[in-house]
N, C-alpha and C positions, 0 to 999 in steps of 0.2 A: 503493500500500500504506500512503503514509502516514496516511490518514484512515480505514484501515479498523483501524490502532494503535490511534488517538485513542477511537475507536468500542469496541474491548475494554476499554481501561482505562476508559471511561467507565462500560461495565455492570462491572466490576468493582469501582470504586467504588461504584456502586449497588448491586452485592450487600451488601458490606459494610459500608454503611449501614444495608441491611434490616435482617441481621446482628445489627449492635447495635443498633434501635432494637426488634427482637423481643427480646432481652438483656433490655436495660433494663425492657420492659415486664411481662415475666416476674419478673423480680427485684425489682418492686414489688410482686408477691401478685397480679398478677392473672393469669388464664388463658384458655386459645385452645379457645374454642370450633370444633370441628370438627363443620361440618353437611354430614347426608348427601348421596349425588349423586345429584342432579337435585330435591333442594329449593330454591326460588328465594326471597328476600329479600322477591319483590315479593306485596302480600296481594293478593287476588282486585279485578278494576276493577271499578269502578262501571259498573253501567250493561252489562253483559256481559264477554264477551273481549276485552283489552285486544292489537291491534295493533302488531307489533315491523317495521318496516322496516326491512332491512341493507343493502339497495340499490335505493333511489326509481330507478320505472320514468321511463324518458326519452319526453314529447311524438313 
């Protein structure tokens, strides 16, 4: 049990890092763009459909 401790205070700390580093970032002027679901970051591939592997087939 004890590494599954270490493991919650670990994301806990990292929540509250997120926390204030969204804070901070907001409280400089700037703002959180929210994009809608299922628009993706990625522009269209060259050359056709760009290929996502999440799990390469095995020989």
């Amino acid at each position: 049990m004890a590494s599954q401790s270490r493991t919650d205070a670990a994301i806990a700390r990292t929540r509250e890092q997120l926390a204030a580093d969204v804070d901070a970032y907001l409280k400089s002027g700037n703002k959180i763009q929210q994009v809608p679901m299922g628009v993706s970051g990625q522009g269209p591939a060259s050359g056709g459909r760009k290929q996502l592997v999440l799990k390469p087939r095995r020989a």
